[in-house]
C-alpha positions in Angstrom: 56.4 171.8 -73.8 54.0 174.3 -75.4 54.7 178.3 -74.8 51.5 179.8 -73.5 50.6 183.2 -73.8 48.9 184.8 -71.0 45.9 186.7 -71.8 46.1 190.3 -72.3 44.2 191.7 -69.2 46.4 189.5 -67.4 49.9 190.9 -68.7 49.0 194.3 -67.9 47.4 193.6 -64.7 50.9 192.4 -63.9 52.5 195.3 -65.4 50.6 197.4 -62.9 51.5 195.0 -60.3 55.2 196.1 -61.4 54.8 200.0 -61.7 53.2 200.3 -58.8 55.7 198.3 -56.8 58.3 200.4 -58.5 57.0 203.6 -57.6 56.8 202.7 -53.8 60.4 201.8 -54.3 60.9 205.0 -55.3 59.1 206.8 -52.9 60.3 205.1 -49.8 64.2 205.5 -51.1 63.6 209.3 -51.3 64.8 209.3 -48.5 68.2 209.0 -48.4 68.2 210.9 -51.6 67.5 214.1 -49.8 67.0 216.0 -46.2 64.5 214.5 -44.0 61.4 216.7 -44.3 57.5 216.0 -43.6 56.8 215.5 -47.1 59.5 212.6 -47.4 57.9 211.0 -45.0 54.6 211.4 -46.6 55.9 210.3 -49.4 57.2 207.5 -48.0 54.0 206.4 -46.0 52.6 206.6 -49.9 55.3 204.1 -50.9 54.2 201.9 -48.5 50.6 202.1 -49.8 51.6 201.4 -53.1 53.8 198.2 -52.2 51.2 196.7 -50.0 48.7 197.6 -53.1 51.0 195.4 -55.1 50.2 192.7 -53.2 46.8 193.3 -54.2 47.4 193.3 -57.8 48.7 190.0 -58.1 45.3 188.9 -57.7 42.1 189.3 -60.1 39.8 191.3 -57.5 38.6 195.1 -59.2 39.1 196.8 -55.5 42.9 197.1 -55.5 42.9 198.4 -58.9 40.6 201.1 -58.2 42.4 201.8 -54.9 45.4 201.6 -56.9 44.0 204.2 -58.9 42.9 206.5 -56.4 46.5 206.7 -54.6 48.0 207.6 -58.3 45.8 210.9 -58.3 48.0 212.4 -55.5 50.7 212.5 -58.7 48.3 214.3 -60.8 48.4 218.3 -59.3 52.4 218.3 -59.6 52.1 217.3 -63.1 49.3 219.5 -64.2 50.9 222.3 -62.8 53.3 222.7 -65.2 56.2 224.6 -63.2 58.4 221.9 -63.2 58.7 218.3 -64.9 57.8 216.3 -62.3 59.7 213.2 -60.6 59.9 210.3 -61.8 57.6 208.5 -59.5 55.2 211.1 -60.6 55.1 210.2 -64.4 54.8 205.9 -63.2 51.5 206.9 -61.3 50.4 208.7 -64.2 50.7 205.6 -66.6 49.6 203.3 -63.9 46.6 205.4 -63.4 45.8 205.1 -67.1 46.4 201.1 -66.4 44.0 201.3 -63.8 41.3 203.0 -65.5 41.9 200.8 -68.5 41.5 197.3 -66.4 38.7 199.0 -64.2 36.6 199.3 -67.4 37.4 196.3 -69.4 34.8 193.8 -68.9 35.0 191.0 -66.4 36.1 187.9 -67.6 34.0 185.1 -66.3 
């Protein structure tokens, strides 16, 4: 039986699929890592975003990447800031919003 090799929109369209269900991992287990505030449970509400997004990704539609996309801004004040390193889930919505900006403009295979 013959390996074949997936194309290469494909693998990172999956690798998105697999950030972006590791960040709402991430973001939902937040918390039990600390005190129960109205951010954690913002953040968490995100998480679940971003795990019914992946859902999305494991198909070939452009809308959940862009969606994708638009929930991984929310990550980009704390970074830009600069006062502190950032979590983290922060830095994986960086790199899948660079993922999702990358697949958005790559043309469509037909």
């Amino acid at each position: 039986m013959a390996l074949v090799i997936p194309p290469l929109k494909t693998t990172l369209r999956q690798l998105t699929m697999l950030l972006t269900l590791s960040m709402g991992i991430l973001l939902i287990a937040g918390l039990w890592q600390s005190n129960l505030s109205a951010t954690k449970l913002i953040d968490a509400g995100r998480g679940t975003l971003f795990l019914l997004l992946a859902l999305g990704l494991m198909g070939t539609r452009r809308l959940s990447l862009m969606i994708t996309g638009l929930l991984c801004c929310a990550a980009l004040p704390p970074l830009m800031s600069g006062d502190a390193p950032g979590q983290p889930s922060d830095w994986l919505a960086l790199l899948t919003l660079v993922l999702c900006v990358g697949l958005s403009l790559a043309p469509a295979s037909r």
